[in-house]
C-alpha positions as CSV (number, residue, x, y, z in Angstrom):
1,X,-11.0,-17.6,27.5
2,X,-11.2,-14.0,25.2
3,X,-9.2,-13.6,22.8
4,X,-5.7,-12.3,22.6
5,X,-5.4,-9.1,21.8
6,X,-2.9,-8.4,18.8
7,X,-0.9,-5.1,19.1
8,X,2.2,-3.7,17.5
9,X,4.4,-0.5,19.0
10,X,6.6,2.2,16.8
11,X,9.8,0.2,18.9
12,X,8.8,-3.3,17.6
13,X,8.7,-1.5,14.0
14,X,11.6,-2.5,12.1
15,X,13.3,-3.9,8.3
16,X,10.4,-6.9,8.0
17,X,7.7,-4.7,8.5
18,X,6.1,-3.2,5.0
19,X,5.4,0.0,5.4
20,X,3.6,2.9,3.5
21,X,2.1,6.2,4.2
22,X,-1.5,7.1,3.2
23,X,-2.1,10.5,2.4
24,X,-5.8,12.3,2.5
25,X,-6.6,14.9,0.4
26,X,-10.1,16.7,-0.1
27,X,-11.6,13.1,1.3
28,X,-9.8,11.3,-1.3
29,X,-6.7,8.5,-0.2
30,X,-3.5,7.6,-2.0
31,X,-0.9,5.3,-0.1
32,X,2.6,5.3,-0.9
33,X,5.1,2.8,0.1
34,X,8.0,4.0,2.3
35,X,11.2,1.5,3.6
36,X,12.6,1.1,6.9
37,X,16.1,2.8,6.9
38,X,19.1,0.8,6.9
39,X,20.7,2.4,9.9
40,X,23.4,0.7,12.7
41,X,22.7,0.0,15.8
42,X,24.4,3.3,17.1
43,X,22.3,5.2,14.7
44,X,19.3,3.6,15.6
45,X,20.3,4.4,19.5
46,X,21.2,7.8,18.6
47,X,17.5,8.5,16.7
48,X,16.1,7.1,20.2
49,X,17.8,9.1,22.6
50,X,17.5,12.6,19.9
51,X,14.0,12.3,19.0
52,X,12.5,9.7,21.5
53,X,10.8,6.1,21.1
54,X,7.6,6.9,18.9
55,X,10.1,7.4,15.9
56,X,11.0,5.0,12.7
57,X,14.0,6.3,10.5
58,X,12.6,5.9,7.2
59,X,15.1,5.6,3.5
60,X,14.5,8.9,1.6
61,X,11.2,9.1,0.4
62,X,12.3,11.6,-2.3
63,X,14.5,9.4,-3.5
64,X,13.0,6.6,-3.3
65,X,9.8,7.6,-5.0
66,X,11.6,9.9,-7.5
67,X,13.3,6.3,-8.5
68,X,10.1,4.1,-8.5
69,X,7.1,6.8,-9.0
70,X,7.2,10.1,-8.8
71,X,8.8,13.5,-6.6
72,X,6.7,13.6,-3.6
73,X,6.8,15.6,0.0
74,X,4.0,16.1,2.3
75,X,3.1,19.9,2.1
76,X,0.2,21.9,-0.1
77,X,-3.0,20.8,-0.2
78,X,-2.6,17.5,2.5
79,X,-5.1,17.7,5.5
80,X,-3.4,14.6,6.9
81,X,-0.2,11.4,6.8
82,X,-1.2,8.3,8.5
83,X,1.2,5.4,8.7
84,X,0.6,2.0,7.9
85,X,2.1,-1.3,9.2
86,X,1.9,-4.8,8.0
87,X,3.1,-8.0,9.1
88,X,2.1,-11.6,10.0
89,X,-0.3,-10.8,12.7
90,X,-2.4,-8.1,10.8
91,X,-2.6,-4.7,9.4
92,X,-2.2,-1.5,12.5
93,X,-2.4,2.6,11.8
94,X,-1.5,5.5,13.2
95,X,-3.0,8.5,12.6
96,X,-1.5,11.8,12.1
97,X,1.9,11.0,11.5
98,X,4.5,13.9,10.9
99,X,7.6,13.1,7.9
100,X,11.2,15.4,8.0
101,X,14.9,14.9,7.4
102,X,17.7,14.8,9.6
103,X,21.2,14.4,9.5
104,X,23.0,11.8,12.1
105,X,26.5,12.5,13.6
106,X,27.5,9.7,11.4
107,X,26.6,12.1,8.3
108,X,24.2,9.8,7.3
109,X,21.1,11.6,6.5
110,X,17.5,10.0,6.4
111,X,13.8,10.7,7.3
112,X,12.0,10.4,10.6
113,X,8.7,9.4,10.9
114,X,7.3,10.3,14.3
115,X,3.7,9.0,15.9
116,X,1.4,10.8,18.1
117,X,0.7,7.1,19.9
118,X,2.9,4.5,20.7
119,X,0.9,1.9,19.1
120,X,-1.3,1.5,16.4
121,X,-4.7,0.4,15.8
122,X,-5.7,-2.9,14.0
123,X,-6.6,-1.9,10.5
124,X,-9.7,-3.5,8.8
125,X,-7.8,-5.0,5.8
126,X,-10.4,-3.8,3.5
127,X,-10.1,0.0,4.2
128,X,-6.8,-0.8,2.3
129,X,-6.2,0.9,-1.2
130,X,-8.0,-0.4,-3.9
131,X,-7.7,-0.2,-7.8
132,X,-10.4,-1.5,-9.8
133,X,-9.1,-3.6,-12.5
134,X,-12.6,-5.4,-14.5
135,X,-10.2,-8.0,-16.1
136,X,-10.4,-12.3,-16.9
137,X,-7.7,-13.7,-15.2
138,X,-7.2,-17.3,-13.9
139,X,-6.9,-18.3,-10.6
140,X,-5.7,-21.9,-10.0
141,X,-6.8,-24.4,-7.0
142,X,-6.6,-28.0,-6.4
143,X,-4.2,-28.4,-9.9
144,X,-7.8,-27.0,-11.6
145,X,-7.3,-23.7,-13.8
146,X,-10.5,-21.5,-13.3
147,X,-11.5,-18.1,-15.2
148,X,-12.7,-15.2,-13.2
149,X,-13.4,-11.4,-13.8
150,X,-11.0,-9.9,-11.1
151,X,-13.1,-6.5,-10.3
152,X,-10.3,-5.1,-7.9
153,X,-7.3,-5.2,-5.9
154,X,-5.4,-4.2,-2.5
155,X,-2.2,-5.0,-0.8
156,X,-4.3,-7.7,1.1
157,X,-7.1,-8.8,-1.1
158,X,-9.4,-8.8,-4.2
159,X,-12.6,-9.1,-5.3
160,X,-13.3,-11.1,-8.6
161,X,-16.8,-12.8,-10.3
162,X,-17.5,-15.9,-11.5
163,X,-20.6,-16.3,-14.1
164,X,-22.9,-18.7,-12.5
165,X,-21.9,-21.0,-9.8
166,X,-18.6,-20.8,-8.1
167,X,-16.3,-23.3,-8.5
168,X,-14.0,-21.5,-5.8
169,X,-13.9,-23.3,-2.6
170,X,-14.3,-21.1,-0.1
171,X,-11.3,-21.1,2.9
172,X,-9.2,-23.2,1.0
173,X,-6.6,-21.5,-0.9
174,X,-6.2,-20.6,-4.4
175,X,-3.3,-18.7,-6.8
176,X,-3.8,-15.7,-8.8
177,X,-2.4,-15.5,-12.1
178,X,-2.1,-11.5,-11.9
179,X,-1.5,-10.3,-15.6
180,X,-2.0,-6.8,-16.8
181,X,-2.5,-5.1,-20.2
182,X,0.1,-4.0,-22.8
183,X,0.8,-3.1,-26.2
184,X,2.0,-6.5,-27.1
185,X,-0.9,-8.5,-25.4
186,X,-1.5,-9.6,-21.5
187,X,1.6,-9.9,-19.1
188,X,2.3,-11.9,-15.7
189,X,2.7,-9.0,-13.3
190,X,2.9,-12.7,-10.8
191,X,1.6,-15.4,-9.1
192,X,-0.5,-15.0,-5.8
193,X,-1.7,-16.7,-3.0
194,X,-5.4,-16.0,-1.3
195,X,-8.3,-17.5,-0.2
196,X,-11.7,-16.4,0.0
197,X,-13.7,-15.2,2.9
198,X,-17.2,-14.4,2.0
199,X,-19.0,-15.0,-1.0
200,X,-22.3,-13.4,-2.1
201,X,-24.7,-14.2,-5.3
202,X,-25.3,-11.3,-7.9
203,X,-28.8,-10.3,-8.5
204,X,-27.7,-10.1,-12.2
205,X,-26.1,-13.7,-12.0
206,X,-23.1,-14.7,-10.7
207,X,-20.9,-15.2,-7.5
208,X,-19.1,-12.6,-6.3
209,X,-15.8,-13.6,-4.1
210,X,-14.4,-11.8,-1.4
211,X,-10.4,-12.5,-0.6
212,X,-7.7,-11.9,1.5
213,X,-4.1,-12.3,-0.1
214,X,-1.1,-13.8,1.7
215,X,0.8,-11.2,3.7
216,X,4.2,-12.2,1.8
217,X,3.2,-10.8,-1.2
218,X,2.3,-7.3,1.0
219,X,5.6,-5.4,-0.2
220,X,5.1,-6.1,-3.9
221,X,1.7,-5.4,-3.8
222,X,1.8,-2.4,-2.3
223,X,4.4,-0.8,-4.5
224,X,2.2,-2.2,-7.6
225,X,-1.1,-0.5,-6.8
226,X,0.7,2.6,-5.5
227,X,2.3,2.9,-9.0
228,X,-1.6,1.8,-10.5
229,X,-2.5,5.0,-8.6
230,X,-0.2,7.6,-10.1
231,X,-0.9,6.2,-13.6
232,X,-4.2,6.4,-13.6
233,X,-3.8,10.3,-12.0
234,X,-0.9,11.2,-14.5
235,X,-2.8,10.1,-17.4
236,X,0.6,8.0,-18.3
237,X,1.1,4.2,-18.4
238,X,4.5,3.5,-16.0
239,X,4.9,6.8,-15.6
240,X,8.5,7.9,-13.8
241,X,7.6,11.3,-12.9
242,X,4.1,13.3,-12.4
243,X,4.1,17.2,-14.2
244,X,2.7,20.1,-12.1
245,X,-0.6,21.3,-13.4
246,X,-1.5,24.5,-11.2
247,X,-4.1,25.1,-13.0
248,X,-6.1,21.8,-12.0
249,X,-9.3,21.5,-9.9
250,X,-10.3,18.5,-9.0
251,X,-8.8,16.2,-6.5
252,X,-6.5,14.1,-8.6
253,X,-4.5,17.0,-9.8
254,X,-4.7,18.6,-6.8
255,X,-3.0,15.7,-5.0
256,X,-0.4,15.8,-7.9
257,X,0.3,19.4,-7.4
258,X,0.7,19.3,-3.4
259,X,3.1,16.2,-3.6
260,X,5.5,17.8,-5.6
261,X,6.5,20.4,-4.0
262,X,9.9,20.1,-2.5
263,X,10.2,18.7,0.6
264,X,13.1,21.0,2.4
265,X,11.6,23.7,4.0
């Protein structure tokens, strides 16, 4: 018998789903989390009949990002938005997604994000987002506490190193002690659950792991690295907002400049 195929539409979209545009620029990627709107159910049938079914009413994303990271829009340099969708059955896109404001007859005002298609593609979970991180960290599985060099992280999996053999089962699961760097010494950023999926042995020595992270920890994650991102292109640790620098050239300011232009037209 073949296998079912897994699919999800813009209408089956909704307040479980974690969400996030990723923005292409010059070739380069940055994704940025977005949140489903918290609208009624006669706003929600209003947005339907107004702007038609390929739509998701979104929370502001100035606000929201202006709160969490940084003033964004989609204008300037941007060739492209695509929108991505995550939930228990797997990762879907759609390309070429369009972002604006509107105001409901309720008053309340939000952002629409309309699709070209009505459903999205599966996503290959390792095109996702990844910041390279080179740190020891422990993972923990089967009560047994295990060092590891975690080389980098998505929304939906890592890739760490262990010096000679592994001692990582692979396909059973495992938690990763997450902790970051700070003035006073390493934090917790948190606890997270993963297995790994392939394995391959260094030529230098060593194991390299290859892992997929549990899609609960998909929200926090993806907020997380999209913040990782704008630090390392601000230059600032937790930074709230990004400065303009017109006069930048390569792609990292570039991106800064074009996402903080003002949305309104």
């Amino acid at each position: 018998m073949a296998e079912k195929t897994v699919k999800l539409s813009i209408p089956e979209i909704n307040k479980d789903t974690t969400l996030s545009v990723l923005a292409t620029l010059d070739g380069k990627k940055l994704e940025l989390p977005v949140e489903y709107a918290k609208v009624t159910g006669e706003e929600l049938a209003e947005i339907r009949e107004s702007y038609g079914k390929l739509i998701i009413p979104l929370e502001d994303v100035v606000q929201q990002w202006q709160e969490k990271l940084f003033e964004v829009s989609f204008k300037g340099h941007l060739s492209k938005l695509e929108l991505i969708a995550i939930n228990s059955e797997g990762v879907f896109v759609w390309d070429n997604v369009k972002i604006y404001k509107v105001k409901l007859s309720t008053g309340h005002t939000l952002n629409l994000l309309k699709a070209k298609m009505l459903e999205g593609k599966k996503f290959n979970r390792r095109r996702g987002v990844r910041i390279a991180l080179d740190k020891t960290m422990e993972i923990q599985q089967g009560g047994e506490m295990i060092k590891v060099v975690v080389r980098d992280l998505s929304y939906c999996g890592l890739g760490f190193v262990e010096p000679g053999e592994s001692k990582i089962k692979d396909g059973e699961p495992f938690i990763l002690f997450l902790v970051e760097s700070t003035d006073e010494g390493d934090k917790l950023v948190g606890k997270f659950k993963g297995k790994v999926i392939n394995q391959r042995e260094l030529p230098a020595g060593g194991v390299f792991s290859g892992c997929v992270i549990s899609s609960e920890h998909s929200t926090f994650l993806q907020r997380y690295i999209a913040l990782k991102q704008m630090e390392q292109i601000s230059g600032k640790k937790r930074a709230a907002t990004v400065e303009r620098n017109v006069d930048g050239v390569n792609w990292k300011n570039k991106i800064v400049n074009s996402l903080v232009e003002s949305l309104d037209e």
